[in-house]
ZARORO-402016 format. One record per residue: x negated, y negated, z negated of N, C-alpha, C in turn; residue in three letters. Coordinates in steps of 0.05 Angstrom, whole numbers, padded with zeros to 5 digits, always signed. Atoms other than C-alpha are relative to their C-alpha. Layout:
BEGIN
XYZXYZXYZALA...
# end
This chain:
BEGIN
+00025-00011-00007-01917+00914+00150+00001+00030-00003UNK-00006-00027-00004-01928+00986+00165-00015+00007-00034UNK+00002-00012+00028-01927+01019+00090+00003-00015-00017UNK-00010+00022+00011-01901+00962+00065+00016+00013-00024UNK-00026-00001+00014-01849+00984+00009+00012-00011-00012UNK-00016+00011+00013-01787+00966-00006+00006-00001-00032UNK-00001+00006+00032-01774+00942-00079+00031+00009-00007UNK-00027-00007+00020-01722+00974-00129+00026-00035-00002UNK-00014+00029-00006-01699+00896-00127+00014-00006+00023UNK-00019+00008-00019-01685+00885-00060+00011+00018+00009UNK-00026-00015-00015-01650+00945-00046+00027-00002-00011UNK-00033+00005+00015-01596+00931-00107+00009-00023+00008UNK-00019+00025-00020-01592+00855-00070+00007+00012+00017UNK-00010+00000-00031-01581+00885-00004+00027+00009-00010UNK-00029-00014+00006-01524+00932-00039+00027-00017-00007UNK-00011+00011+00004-01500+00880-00076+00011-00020+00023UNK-00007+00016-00022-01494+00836-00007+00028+00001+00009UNK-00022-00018-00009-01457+00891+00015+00029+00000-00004UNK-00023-00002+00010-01405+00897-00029+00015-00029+00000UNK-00012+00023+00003-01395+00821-00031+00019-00010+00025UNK-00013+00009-00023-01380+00813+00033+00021+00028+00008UNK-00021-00019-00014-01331+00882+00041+00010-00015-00017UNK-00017+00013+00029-01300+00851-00025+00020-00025+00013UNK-00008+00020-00011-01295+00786+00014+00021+00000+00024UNK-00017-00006-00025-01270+00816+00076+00027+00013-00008UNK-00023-00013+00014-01214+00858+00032+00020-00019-00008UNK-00005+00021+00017-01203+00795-00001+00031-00004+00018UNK+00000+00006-00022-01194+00761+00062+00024+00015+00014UNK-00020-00023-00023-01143+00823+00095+00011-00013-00013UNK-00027-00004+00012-01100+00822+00032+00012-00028+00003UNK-00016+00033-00004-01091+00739+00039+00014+00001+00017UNK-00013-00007-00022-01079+00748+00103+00035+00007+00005UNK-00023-00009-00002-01025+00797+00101+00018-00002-00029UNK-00013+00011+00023-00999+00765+00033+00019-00016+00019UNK-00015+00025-00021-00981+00702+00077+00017+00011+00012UNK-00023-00003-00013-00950+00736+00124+00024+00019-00009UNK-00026-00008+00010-00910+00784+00087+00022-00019-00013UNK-00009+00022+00021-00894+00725+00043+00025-00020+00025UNK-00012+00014-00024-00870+00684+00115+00020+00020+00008UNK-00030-00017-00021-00832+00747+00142+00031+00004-00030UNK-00017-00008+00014-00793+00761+00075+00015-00033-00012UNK-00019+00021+00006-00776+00684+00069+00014+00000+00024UNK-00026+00000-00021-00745+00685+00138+00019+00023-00008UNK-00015-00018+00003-00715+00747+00114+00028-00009-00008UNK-00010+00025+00021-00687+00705+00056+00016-00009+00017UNK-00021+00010-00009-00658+00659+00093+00025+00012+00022UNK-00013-00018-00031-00623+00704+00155+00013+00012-00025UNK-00028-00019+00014-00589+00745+00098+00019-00017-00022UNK-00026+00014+00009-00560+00678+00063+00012-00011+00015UNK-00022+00017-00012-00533+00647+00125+00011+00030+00014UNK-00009-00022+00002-00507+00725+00130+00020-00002-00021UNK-00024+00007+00016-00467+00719+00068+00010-00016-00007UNK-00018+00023-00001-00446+00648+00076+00024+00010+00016UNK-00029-00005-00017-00410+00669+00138+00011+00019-00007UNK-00008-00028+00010-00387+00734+00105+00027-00012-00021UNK-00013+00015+00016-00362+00688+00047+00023-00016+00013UNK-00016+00012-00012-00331+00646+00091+00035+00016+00010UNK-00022-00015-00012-00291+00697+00129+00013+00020-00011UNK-00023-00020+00026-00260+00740+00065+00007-00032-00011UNK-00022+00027+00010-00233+00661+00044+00014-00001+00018UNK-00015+00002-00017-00209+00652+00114+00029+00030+00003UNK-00022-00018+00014-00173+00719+00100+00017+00000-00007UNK-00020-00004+00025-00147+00717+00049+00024-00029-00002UNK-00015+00020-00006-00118+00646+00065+00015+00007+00018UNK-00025-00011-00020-00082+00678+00129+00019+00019-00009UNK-00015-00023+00016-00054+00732+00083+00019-00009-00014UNK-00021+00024+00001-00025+00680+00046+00020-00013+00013UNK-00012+00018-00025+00003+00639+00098+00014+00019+00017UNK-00012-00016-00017+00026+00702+00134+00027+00006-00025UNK-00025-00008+00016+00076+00720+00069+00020-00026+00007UNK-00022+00028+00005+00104+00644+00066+00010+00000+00032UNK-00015+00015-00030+00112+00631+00142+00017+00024+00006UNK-00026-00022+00002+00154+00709+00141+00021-00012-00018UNK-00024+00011+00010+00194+00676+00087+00012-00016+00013UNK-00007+00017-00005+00199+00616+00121+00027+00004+00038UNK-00026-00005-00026+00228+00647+00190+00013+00011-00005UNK-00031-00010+00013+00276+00691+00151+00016-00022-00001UNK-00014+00021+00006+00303+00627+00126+00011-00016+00024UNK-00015+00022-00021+00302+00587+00196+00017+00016+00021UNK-00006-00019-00035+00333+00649+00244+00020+00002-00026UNK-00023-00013+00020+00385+00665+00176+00018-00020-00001UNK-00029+00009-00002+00427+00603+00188+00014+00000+00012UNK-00028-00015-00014+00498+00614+00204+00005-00024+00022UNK-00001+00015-00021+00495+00543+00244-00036-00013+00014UNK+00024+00005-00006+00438+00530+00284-00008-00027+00003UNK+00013+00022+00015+00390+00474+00295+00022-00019+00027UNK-00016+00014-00015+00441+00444+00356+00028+00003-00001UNK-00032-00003+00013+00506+00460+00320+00010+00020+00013UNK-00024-00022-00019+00527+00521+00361-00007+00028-00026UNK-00016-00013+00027+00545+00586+00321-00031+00024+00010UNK+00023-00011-00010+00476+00630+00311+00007+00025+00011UNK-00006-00030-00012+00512+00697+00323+00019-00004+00024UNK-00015-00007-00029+00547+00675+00385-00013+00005+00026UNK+00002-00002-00033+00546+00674+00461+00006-00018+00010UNK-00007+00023-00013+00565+00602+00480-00025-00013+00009UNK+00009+00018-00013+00523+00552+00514-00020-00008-00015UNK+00025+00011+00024+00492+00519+00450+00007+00025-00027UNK+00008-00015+00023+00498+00592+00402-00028+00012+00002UNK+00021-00014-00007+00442+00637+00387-00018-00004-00031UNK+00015+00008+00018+00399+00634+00326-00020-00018+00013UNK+00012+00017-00006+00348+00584+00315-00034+00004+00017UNK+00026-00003-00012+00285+00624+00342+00010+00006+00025UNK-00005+00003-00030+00318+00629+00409+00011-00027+00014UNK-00007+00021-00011+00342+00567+00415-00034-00019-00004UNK+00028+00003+00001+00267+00543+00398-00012+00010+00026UNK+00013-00018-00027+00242+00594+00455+00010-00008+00033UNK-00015+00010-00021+00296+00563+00506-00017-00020+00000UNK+00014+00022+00000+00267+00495+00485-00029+00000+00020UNK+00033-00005-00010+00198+00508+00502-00006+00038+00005UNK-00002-00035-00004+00194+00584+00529-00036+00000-00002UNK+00028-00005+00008+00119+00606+00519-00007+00014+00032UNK+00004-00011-00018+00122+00645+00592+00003-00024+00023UNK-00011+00010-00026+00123+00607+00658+00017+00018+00025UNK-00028-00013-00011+00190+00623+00692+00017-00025+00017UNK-00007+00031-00012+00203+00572+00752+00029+00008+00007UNK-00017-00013-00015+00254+00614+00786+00022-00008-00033UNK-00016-00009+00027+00291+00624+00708+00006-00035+00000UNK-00006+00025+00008+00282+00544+00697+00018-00007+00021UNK-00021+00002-00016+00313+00538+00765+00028-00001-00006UNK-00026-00011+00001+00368+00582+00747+00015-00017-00027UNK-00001+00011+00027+00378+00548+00680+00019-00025+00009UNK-00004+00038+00000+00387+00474+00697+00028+00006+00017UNK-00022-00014-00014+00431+00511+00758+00029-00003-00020UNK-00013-00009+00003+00475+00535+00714+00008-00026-00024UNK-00007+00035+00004+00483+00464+00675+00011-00005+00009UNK-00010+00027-00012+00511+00429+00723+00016+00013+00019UNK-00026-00011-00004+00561+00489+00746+00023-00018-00008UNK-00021+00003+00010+00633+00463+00746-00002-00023-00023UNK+00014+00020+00019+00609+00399+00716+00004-00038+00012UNK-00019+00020-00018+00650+00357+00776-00022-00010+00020UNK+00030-00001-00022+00577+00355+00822+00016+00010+00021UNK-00012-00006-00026+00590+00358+00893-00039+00008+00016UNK+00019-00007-00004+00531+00403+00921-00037-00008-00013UNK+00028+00011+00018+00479+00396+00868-00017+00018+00008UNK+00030-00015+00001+00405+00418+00872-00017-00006-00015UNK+00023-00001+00013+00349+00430+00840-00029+00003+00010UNK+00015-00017-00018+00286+00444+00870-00032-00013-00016UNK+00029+00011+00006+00204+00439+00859-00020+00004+00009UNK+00017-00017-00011+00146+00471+00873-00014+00018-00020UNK+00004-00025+00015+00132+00537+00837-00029+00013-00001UNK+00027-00005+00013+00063+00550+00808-00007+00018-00011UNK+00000-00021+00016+00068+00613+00793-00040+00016-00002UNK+00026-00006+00004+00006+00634+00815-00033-00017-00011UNK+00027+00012+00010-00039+00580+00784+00003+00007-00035UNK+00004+00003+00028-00007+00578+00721+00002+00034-00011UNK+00003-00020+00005-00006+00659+00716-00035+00003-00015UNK+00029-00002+00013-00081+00650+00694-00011-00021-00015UNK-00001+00029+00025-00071+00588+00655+00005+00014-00034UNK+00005-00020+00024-00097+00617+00585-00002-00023-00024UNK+00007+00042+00013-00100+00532+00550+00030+00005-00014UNK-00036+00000+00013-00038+00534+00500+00001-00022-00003UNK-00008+00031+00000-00026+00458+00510+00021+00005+00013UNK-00019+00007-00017+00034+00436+00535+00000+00006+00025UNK+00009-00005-00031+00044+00452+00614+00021-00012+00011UNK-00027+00011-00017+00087+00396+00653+00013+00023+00024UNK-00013-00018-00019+00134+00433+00705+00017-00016+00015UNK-00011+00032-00013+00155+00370+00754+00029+00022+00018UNK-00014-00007-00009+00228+00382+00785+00012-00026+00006UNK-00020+00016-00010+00274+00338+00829+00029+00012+00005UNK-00041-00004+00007+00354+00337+00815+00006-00027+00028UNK-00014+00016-00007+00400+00320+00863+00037+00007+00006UNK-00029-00003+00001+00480+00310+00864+00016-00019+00011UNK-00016+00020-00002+00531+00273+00882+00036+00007-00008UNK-00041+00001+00012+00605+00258+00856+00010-00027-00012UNK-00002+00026-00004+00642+00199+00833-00022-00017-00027UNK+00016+00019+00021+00611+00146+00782+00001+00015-00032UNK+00009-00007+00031+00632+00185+00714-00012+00026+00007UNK+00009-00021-00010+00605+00254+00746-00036-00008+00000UNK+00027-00001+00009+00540+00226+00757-00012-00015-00027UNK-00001+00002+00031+00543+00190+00687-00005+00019-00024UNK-00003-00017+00011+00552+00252+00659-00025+00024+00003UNK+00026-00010-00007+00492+00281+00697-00023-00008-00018UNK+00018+00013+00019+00450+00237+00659-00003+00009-00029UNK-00009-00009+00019+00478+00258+00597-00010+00024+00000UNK+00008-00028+00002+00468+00328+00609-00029+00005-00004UNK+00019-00001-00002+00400+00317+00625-00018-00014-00027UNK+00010+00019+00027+00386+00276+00560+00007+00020-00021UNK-00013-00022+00029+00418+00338+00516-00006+00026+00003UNK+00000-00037-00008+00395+00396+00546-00023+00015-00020UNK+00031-00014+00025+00351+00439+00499-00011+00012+00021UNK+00022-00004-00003+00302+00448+00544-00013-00040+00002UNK+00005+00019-00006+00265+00383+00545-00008-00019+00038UNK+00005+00013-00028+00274+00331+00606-00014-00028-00001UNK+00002+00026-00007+00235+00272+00624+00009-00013+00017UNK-00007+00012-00023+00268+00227+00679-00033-00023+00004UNK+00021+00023-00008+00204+00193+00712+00005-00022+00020UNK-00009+00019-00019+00252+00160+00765+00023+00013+00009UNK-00045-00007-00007+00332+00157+00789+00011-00022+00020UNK-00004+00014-00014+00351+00125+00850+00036+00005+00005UNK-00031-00007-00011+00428+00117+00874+00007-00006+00027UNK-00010+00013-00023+00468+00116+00941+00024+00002-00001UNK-00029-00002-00008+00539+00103+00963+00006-00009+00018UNK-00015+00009-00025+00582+00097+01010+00022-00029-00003UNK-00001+00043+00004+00611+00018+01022+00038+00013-00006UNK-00033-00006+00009+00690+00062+01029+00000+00018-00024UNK-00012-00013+00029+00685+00089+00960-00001+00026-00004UNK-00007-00024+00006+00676+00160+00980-00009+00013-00022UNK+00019-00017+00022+00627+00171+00919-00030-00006-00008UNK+00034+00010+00007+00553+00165+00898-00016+00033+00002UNK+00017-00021-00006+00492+00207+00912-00020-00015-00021UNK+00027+00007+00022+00431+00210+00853-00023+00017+00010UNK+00021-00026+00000+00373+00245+00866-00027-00021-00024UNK+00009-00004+00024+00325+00250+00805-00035+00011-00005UNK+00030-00003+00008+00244+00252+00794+00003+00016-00022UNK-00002-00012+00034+00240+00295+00726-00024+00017-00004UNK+00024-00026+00008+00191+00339+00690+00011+00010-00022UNK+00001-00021+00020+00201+00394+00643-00017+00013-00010UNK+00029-00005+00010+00153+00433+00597+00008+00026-00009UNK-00004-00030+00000+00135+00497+00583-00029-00004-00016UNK+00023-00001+00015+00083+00520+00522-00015+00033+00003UNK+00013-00027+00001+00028+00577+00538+00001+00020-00017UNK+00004-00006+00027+00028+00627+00482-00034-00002+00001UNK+00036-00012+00007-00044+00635+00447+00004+00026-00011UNK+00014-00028+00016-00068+00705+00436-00018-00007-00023UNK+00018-00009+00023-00096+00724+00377-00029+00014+00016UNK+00016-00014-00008-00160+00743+00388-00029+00010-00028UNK+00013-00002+00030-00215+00770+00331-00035+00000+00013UNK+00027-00001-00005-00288+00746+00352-00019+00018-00017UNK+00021-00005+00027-00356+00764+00330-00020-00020-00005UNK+00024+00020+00004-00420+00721+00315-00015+00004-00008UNK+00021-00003+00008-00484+00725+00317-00017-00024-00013UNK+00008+00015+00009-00519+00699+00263-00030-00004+00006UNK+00027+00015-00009-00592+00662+00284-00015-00010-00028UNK
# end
């Protein structure tokens, strides 16, 4: 009502209203941003222990290769230091079966693909070996397996063929069963002639060859 006046009473309720409800609304912020500080600093939490798990992890992995890198240096001192190697030929020579044992390992299984070299190799086998026009031959993959980066095993299929009399190609066989590089025979057919001039073999086979693996030093992002 016009001249109505307000009372000393209800103006200290209205104040007090006042204050209840900024009080409430303050309240109210700080919960608020309690929670969520409270939510962002437990994800924190967790993101910086699966941080020093993998941290942890990879100073053990370390230090375990550090290890393992002294013993396996001892250990190829020891396998390249004997005076007879692992196929009885002499490690400091130049014969056929010499050579220490990490090259005769490397012959075995070479880590490079080298069709032309395997060629020449097996070739030179079965030199002066009583063969009457021997071959070798395959089909050379150079360019697939040049980007073959998989260190598994890598077959390398080759067909042999010779002819000479019955202990000549006997002896083929042999060769092929002793050779340090590894041979599979997957099939061996024979022919001859009915007047005795001799026998012809020709030879299915595969050989193998191991990729190297690079070292490589990732990173990882932890989530």
């Amino acid at each position: 009502m016009p001249g109505q006046k307000i009372s000393l009473r209800h103006i200290q309720i209205d104040k007090s209203n006042t204050i209840i409800v900024v009080a409430t609304a303050a309240a109210a912020a700080c919960l608020v941003f309690s929670l969520v500080a409270t939510q962002t600093l437990w994800k924190q939490s967790r993101y910086n222990a699966k941080v020093i798990s993998k941290m942890e992890t990879t100073r053990d992995t370390l230090k375990q290769n550090i290890d393992s890198l002294d013993q396996l240096g001892t250990s190829y001192e020891t396998f390249v230091g004997e005076t007879t190697n692992i196929i009885g030929g002499v490690s400091g020579g130049s014969g056929d079966r010499d050579g220490d044992n990490a090259k005769i390992t490397l012959d075995a299984l070479p880590s490079v693909y080298d069709f032309p070299g395997t060629i020449s190799g097996f070739n030179k086998l079965l030199i002066n070996r009583g063969f009457s026009n021997p071959e070798i031959t395959g089909s050379d993959q150079e360019v697939t397996e040049a980007i073959n980066t998989n260190p598994d095993i890598v077959e390398v299929p080759l067909q042999f063929a010779a002819s000479g009399n019955s202990l000549a190609i006997q002896e083929l066989v042999t060769l092929l069963d002793n050779s340090i590089r590894p041979v599979r025979v997957d099939s061996m057919s024979f022919s001859g002639e009915s007047n005795g001039g001799g026998l012809s073999v020709d030879i299915e086979a595969r050989t193998y060859y191991q990729p190297k693996k690079n070292f490589q030093v990732k990173s990882e992002k932890v989530q």
